[in-house]
N, CA, C and O atoms as CSV, one atom per row, in Angstrom:
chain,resi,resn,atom,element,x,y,z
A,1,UNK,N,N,-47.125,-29.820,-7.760
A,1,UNK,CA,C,-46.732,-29.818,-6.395
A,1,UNK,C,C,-45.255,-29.506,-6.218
A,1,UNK,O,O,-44.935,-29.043,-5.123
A,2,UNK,N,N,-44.490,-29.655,-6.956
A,2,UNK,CA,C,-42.996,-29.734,-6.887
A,2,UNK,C,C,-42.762,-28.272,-6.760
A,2,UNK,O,O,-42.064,-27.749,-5.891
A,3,UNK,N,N,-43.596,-27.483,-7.980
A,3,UNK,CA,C,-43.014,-26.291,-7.810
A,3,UNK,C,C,-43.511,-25.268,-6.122
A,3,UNK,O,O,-42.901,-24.290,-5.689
A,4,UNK,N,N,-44.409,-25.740,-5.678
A,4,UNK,CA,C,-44.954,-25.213,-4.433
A,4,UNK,C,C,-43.855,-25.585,-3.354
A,4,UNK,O,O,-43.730,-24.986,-2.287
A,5,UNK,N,N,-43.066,-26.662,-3.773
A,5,UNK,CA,C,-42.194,-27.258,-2.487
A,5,UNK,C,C,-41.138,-26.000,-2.608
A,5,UNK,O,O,-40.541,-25.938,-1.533
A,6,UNK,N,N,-40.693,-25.003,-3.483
A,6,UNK,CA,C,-39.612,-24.202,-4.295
A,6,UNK,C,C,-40.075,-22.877,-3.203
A,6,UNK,O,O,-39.202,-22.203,-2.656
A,7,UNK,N,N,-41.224,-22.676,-3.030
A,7,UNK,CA,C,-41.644,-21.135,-2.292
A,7,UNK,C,C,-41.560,-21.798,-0.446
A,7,UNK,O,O,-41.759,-22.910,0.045
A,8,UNK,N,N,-41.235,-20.683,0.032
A,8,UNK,CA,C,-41.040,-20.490,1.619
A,8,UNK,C,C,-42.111,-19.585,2.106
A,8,UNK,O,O,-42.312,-18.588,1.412
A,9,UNK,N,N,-42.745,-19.727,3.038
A,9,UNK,CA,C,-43.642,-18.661,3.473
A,9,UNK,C,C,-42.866,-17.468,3.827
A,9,UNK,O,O,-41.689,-17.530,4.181
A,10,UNK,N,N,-43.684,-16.150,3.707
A,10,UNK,CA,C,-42.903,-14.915,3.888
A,10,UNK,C,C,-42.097,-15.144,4.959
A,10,UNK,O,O,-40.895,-15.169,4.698
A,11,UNK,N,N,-42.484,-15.354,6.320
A,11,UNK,CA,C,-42.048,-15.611,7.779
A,11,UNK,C,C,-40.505,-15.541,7.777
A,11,UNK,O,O,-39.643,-14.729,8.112
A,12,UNK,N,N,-40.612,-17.645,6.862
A,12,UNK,CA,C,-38.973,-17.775,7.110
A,12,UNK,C,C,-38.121,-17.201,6.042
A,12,UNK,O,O,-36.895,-17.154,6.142
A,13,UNK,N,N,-38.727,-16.801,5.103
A,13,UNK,CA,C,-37.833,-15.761,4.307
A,13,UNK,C,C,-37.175,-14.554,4.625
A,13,UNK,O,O,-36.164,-14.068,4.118
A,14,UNK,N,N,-38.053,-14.051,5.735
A,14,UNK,CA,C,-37.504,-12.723,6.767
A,14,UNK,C,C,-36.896,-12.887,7.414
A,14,UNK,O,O,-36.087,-12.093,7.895
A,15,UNK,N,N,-37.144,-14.525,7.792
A,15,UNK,CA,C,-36.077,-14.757,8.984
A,15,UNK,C,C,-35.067,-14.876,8.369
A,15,UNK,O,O,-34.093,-14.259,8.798
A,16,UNK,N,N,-34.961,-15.451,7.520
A,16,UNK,CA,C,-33.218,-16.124,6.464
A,16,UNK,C,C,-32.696,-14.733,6.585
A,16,UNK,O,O,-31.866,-14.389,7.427
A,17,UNK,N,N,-33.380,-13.749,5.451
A,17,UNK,CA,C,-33.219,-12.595,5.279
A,17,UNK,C,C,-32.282,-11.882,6.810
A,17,UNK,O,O,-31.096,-12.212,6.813
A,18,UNK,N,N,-32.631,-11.183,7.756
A,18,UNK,CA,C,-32.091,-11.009,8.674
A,18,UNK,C,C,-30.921,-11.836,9.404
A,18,UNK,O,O,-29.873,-11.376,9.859
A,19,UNK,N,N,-31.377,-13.228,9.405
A,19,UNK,CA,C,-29.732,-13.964,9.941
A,19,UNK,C,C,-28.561,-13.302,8.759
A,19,UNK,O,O,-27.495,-12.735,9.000
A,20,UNK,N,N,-29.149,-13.585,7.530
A,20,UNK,CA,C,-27.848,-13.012,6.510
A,20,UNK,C,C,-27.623,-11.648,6.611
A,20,UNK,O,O,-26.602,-11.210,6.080
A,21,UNK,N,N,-28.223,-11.043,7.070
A,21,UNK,CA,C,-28.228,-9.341,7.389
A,21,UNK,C,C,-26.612,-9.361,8.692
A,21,UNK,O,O,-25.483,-8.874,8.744
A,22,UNK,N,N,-27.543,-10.294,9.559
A,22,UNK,CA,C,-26.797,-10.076,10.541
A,22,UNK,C,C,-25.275,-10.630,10.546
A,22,UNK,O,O,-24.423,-10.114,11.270
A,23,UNK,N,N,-24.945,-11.917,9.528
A,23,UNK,CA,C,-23.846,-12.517,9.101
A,23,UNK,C,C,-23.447,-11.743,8.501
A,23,UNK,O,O,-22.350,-11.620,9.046
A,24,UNK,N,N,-23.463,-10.817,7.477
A,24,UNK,CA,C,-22.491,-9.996,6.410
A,24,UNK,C,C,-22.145,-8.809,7.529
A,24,UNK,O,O,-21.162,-8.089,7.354
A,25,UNK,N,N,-23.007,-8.649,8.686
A,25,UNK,CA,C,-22.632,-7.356,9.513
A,25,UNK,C,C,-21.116,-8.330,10.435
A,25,UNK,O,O,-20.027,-7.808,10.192
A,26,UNK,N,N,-21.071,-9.261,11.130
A,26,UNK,CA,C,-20.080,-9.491,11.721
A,26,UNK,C,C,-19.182,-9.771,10.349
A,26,UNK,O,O,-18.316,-8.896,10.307
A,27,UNK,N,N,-19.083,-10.565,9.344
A,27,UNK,CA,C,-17.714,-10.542,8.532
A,27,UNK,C,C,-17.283,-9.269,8.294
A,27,UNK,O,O,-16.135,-8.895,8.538
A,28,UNK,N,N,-18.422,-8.362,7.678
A,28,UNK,CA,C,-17.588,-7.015,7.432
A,28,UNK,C,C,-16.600,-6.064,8.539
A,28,UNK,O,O,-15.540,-5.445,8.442
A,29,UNK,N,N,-17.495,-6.308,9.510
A,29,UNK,CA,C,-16.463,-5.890,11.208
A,29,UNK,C,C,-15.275,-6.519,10.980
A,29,UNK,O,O,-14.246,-5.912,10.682
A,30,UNK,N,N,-15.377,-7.951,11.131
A,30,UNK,CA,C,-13.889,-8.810,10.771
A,30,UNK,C,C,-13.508,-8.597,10.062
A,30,UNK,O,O,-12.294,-8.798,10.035
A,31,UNK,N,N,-14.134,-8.023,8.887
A,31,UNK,CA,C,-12.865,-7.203,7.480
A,31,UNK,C,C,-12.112,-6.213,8.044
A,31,UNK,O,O,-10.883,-6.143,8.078
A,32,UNK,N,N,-13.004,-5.371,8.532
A,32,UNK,CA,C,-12.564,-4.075,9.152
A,32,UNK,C,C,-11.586,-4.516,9.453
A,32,UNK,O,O,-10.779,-4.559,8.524
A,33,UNK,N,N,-11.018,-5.142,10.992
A,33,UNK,CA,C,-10.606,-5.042,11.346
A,33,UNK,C,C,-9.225,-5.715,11.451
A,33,UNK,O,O,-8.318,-5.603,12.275
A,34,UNK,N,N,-9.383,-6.493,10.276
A,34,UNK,CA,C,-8.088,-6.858,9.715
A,34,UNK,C,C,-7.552,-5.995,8.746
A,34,UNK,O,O,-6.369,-6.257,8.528
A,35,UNK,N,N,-8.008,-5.032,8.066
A,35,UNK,CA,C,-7.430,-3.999,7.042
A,35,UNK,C,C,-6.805,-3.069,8.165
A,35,UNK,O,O,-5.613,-2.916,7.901
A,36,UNK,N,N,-7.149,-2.423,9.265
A,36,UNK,CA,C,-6.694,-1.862,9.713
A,36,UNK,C,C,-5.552,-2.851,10.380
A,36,UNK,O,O,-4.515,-2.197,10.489
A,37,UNK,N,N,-5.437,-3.765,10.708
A,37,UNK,CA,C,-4.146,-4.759,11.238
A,37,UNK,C,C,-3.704,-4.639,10.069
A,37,UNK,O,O,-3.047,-3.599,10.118
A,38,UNK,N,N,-3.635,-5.106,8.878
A,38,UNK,CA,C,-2.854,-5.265,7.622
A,38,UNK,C,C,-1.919,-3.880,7.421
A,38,UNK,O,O,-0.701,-3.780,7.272
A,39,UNK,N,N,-2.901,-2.918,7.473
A,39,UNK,CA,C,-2.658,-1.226,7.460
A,39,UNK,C,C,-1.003,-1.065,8.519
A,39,UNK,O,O,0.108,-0.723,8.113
A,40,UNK,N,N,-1.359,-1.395,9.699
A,40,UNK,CA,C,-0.680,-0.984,10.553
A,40,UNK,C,C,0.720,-1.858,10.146
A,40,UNK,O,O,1.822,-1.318,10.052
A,41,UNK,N,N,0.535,-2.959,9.976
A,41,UNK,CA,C,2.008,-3.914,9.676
A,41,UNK,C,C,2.575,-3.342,8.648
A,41,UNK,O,O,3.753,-2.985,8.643
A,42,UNK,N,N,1.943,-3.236,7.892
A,42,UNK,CA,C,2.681,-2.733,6.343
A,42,UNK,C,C,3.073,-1.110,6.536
A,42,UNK,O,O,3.967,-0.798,5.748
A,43,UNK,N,N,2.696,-0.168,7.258
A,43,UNK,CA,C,3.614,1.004,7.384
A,43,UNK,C,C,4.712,0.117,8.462
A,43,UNK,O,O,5.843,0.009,7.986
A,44,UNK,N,N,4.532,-0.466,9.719
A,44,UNK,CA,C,5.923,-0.436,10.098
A,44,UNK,C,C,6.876,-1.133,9.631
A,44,UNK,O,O,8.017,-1.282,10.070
A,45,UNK,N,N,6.021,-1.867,8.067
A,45,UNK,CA,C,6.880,-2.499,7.212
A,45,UNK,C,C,8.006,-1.464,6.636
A,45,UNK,O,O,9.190,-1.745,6.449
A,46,UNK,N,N,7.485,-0.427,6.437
A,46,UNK,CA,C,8.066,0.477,5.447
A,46,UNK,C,C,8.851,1.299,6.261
A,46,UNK,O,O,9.931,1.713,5.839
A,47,UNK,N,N,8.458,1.575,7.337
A,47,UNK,CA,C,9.809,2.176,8.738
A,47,UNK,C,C,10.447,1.764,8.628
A,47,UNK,O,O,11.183,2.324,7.815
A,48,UNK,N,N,11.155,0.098,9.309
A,48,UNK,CA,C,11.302,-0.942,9.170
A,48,UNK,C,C,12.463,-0.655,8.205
A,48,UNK,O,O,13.540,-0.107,8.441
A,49,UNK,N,N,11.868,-1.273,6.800
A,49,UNK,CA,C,13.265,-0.650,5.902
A,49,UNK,C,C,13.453,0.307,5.378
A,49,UNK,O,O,14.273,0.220,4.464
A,50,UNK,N,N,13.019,1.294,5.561
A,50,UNK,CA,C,13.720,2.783,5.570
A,50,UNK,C,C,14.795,3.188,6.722
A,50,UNK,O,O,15.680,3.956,6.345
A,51,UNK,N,N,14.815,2.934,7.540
A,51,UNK,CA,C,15.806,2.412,8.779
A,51,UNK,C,C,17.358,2.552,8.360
A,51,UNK,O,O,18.185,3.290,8.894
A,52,UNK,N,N,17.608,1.452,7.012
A,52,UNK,CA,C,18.607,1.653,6.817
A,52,UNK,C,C,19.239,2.902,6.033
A,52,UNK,O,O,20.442,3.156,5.984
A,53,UNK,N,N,18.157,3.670,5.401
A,53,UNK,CA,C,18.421,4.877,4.971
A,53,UNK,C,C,18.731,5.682,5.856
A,53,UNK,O,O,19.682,6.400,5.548
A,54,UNK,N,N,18.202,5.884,7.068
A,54,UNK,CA,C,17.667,7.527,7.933
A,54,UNK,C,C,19.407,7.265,8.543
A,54,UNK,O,O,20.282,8.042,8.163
A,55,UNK,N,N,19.694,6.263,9.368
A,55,UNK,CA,C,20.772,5.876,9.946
A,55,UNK,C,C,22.180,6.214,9.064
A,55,UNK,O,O,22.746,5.461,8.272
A,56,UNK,N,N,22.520,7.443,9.416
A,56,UNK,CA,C,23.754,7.618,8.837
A,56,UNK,C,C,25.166,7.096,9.002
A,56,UNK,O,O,26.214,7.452,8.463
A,57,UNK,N,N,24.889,6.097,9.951
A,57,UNK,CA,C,26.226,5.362,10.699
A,57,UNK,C,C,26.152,4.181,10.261
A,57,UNK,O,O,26.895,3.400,10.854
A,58,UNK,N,N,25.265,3.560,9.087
A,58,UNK,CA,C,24.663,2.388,8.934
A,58,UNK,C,C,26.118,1.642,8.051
A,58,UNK,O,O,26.880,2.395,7.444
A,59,UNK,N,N,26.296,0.553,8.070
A,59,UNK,CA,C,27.178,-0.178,7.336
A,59,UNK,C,C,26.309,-1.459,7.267
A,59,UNK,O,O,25.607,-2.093,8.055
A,60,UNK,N,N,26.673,-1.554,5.966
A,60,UNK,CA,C,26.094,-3.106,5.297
A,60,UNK,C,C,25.404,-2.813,4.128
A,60,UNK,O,O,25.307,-1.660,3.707
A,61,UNK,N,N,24.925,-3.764,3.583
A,61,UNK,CA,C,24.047,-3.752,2.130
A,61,UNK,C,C,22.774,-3.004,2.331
A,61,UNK,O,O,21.856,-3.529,2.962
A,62,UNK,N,N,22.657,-1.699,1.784
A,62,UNK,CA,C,20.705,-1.425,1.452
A,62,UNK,C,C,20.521,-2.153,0.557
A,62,UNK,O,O,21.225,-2.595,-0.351
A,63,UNK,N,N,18.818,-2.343,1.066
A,63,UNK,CA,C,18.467,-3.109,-0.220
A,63,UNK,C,C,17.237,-2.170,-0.784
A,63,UNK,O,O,16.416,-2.405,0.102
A,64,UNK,N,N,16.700,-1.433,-1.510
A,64,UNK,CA,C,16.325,-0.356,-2.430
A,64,UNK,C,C,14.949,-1.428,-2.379
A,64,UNK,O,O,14.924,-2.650,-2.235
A,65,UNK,N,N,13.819,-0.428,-2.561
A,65,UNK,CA,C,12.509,-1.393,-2.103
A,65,UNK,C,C,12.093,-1.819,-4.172
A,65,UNK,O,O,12.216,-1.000,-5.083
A,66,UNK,N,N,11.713,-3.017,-4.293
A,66,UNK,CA,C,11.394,-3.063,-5.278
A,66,UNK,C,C,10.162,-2.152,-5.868
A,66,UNK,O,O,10.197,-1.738,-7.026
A,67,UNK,N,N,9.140,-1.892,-5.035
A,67,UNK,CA,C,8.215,-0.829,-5.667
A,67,UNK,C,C,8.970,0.289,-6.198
A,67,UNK,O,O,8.791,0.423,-7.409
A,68,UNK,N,N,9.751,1.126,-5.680
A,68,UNK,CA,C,10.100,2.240,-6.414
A,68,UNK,C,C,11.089,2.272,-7.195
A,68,UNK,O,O,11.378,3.407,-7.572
A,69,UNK,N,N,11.976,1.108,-7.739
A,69,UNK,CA,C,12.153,0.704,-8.933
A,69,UNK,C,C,11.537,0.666,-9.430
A,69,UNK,O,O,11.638,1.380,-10.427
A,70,UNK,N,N,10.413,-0.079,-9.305
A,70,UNK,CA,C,9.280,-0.867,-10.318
A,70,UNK,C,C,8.158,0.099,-10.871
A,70,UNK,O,O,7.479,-0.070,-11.883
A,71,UNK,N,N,8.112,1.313,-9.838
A,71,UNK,CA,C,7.236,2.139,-10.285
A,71,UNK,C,C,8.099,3.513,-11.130
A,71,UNK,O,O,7.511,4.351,-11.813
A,72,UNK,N,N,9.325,3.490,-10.929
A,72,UNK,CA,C,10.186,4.532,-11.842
A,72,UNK,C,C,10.511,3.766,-12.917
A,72,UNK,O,O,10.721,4.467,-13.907
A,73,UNK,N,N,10.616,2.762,-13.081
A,73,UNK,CA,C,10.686,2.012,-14.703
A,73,UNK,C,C,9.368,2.223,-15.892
A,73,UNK,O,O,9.185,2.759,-16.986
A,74,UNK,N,N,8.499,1.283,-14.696
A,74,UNK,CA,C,6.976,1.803,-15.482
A,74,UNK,C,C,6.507,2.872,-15.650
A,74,UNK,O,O,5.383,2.877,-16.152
A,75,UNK,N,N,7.007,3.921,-15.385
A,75,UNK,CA,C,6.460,5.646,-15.608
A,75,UNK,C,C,7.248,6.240,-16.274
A,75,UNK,O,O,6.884,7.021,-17.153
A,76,UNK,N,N,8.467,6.003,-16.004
A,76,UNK,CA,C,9.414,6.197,-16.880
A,76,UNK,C,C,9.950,7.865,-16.446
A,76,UNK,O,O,11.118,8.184,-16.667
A,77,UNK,N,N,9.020,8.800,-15.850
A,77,UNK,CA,C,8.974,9.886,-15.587
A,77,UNK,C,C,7.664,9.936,-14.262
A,77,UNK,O,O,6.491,9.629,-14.477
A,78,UNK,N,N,8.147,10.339,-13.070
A,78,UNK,CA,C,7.476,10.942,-11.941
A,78,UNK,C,C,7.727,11.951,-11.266
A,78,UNK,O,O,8.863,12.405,-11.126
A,79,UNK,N,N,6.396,12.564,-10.621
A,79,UNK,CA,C,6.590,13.309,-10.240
A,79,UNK,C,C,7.067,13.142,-8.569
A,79,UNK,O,O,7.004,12.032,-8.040
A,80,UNK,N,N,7.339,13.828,-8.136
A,80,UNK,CA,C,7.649,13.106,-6.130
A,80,UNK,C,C,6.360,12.663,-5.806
A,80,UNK,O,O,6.125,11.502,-5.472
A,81,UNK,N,N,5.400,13.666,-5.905
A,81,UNK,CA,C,3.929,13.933,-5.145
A,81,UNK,C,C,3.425,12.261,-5.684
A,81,UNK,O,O,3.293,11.376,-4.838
A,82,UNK,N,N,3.238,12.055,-6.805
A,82,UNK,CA,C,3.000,11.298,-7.659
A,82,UNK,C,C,3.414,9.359,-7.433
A,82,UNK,O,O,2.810,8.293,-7.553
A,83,UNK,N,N,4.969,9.890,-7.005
A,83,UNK,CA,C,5.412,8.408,-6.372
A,83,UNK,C,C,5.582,8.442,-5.374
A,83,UNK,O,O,6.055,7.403,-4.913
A,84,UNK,N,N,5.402,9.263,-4.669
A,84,UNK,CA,C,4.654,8.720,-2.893
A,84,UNK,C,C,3.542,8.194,-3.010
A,84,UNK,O,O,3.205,7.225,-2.330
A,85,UNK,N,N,2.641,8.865,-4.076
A,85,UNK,CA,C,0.867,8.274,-3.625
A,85,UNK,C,C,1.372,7.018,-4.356
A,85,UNK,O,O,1.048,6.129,-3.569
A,86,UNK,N,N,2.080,6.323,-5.578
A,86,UNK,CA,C,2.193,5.466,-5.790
A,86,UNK,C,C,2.817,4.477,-4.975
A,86,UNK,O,O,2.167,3.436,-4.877
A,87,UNK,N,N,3.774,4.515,-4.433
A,87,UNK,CA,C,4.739,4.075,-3.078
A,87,UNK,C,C,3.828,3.363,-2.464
A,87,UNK,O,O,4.102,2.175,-2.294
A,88,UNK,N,N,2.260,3.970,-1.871
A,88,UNK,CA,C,1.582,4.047,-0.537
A,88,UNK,C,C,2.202,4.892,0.910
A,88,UNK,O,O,2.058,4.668,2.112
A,89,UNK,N,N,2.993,6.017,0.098
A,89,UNK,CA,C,3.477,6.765,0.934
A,89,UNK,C,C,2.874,8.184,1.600
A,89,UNK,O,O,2.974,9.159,0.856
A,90,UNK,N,N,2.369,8.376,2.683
A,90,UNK,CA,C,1.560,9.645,3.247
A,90,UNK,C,C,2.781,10.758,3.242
A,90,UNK,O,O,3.666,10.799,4.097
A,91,UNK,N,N,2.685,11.475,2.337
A,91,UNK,CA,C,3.606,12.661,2.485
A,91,UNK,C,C,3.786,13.401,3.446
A,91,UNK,O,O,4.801,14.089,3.343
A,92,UNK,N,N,3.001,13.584,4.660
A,92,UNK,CA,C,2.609,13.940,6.298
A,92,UNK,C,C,3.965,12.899,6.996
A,92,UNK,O,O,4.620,13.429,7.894
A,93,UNK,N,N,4.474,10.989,6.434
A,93,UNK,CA,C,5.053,10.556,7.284
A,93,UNK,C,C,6.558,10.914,6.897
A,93,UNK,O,O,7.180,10.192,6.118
A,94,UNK,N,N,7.176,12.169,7.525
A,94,UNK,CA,C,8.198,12.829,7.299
A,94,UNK,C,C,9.492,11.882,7.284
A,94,UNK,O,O,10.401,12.075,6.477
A,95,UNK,N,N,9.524,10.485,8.557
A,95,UNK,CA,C,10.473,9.662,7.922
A,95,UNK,C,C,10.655,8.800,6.413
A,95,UNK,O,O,11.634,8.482,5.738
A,96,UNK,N,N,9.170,8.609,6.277
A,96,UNK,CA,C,9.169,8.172,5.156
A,96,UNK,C,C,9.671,9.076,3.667
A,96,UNK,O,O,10.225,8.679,2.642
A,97,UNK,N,N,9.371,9.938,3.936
A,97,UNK,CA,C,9.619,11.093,2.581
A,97,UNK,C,C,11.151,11.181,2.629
A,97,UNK,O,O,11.787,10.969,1.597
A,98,UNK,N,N,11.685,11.441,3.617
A,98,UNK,CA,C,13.401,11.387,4.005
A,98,UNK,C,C,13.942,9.933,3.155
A,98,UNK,O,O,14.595,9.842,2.116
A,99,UNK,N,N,13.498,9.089,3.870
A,99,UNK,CA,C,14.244,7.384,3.210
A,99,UNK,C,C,13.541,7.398,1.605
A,99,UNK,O,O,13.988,6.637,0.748
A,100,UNK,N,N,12.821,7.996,1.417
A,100,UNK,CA,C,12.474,7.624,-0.185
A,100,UNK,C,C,13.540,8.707,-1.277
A,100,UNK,O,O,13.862,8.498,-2.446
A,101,UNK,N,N,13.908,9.916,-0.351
A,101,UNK,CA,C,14.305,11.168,-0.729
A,101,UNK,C,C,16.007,10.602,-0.837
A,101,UNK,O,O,16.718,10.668,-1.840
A,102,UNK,N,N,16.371,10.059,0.482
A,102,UNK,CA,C,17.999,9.727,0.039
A,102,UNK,C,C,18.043,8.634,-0.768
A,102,UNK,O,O,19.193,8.422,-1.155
A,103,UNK,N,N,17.041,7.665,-1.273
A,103,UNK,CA,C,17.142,6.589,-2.204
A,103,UNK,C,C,17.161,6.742,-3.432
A,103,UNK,O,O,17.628,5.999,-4.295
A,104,UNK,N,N,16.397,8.194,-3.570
A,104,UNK,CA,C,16.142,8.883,-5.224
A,104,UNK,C,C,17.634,9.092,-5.160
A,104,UNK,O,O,18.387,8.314,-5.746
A,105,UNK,N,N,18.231,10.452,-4.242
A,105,UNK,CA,C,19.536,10.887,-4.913
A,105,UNK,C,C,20.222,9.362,-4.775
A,105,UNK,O,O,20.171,8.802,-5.870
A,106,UNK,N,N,20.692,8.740,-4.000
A,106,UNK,CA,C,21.564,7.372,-4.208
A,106,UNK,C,C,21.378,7.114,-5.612
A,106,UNK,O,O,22.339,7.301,-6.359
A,107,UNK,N,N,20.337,6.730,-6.055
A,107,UNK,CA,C,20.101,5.940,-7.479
A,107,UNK,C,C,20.452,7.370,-8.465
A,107,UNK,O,O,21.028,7.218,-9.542
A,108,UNK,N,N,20.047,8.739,-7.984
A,108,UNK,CA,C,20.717,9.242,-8.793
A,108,UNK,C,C,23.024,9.184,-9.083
A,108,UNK,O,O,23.806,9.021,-10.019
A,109,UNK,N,N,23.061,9.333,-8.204
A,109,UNK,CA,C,24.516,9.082,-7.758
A,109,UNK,C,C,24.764,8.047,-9.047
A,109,UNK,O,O,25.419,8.278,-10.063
A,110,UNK,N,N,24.185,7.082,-8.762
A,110,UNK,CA,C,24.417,5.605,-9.549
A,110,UNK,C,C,24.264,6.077,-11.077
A,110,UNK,O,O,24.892,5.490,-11.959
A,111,UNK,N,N,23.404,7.161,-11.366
A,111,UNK,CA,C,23.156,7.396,-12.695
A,111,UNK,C,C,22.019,6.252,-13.158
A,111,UNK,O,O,21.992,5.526,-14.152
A,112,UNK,N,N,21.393,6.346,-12.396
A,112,UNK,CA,C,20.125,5.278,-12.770
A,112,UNK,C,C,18.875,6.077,-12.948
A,112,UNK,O,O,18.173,5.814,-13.925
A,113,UNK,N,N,18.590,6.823,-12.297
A,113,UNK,CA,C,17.542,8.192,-12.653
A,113,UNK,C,C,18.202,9.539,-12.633
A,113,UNK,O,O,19.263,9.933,-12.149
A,114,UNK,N,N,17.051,10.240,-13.445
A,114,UNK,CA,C,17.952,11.886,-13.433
A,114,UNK,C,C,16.714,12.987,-12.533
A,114,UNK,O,O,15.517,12.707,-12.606
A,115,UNK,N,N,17.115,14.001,-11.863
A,115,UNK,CA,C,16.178,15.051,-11.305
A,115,UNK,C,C,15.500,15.546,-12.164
A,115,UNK,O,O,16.141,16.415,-12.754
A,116,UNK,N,N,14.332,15.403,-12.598
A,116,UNK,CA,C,13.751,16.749,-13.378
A,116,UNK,C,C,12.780,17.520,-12.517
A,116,UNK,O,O,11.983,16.902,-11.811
A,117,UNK,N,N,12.806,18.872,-12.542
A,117,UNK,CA,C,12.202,19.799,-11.799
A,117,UNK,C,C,11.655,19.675,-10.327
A,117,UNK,O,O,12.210,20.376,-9.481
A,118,UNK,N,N,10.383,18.666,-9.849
A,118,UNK,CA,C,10.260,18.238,-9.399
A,118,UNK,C,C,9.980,17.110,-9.627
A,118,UNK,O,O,9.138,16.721,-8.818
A,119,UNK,N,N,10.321,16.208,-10.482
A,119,UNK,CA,C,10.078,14.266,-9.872
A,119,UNK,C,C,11.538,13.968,-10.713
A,119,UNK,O,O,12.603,14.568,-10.575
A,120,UNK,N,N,11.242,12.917,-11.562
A,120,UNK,CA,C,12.742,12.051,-11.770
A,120,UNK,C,C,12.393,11.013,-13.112
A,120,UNK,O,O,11.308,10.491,-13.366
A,121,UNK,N,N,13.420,10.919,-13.723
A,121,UNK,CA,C,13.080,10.303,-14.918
A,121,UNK,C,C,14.004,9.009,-14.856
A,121,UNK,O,O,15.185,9.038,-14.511
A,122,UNK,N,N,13.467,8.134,-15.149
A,122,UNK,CA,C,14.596,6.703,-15.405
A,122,UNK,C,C,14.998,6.572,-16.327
A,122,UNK,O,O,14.368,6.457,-17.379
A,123,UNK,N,N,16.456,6.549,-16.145
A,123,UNK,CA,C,17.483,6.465,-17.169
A,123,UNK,C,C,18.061,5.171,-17.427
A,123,UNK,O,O,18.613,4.879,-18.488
A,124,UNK,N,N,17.938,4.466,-16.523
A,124,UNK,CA,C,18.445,3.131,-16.497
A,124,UNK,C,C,19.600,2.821,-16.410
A,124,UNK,O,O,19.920,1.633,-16.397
């Protein structure tokens, strides 16, 4: 008898079945629609501080984003194309390519990376 208590008639199994159908359909909406909120904060994250690059009148400390340190150390050699897609940078967002573009030569200036052809090698 115990094991008979273990089975559900088809019925409410369809029914379970469908409420959970219908539960994974609203969380995934609510995923949605927080990736696209997440999405949107985190580029005007990256406006945001590129800001102090584009601004040529700017006085005070830049502060150089740790990803593209972190991703010109670990590669050791990139290409541009290469550390934008690594960045999370859309090569289409023309401010963005500008503030990543005067941060390369800056750090070149510094002698911290060198130009090669098209990307850049860390020199440290």
């Amino acid at each position: 008898m115990a094991e008979n208590d273990e089975f559900k008639p088809r019925r409410e199994i369809v029914e379970e079945l469908d409420a959970l159908k219908k539960e994974i359909k609203v969380l995934h909406d609510d995923l949605k629609q927080k990736t696209i909120v997440i999405d949107r904060y985190e580029a005007e994250l990256k406006r945001f501080r590129s800001e102090s690059f584009l601004d040529k009148g700017y006085q005070g400390v830049r502060r150089y984003p740790k990803e593209l340190v972190e991703v010109l150390k670990a590669r050791g050699s990139v290409d541009n194309y290469r550390l934008l897609e690594d960045l999370g940078i859309d090569p289409k967002e023309s401010d963005l390519v500008k503030a990543v573009s005067i941060q390369l030569e800056e750090l070149e200036e510094y002698g911290m990376i060198k130009a090669e052809g098209r990307g850049w090698r860390w020199i440290g």
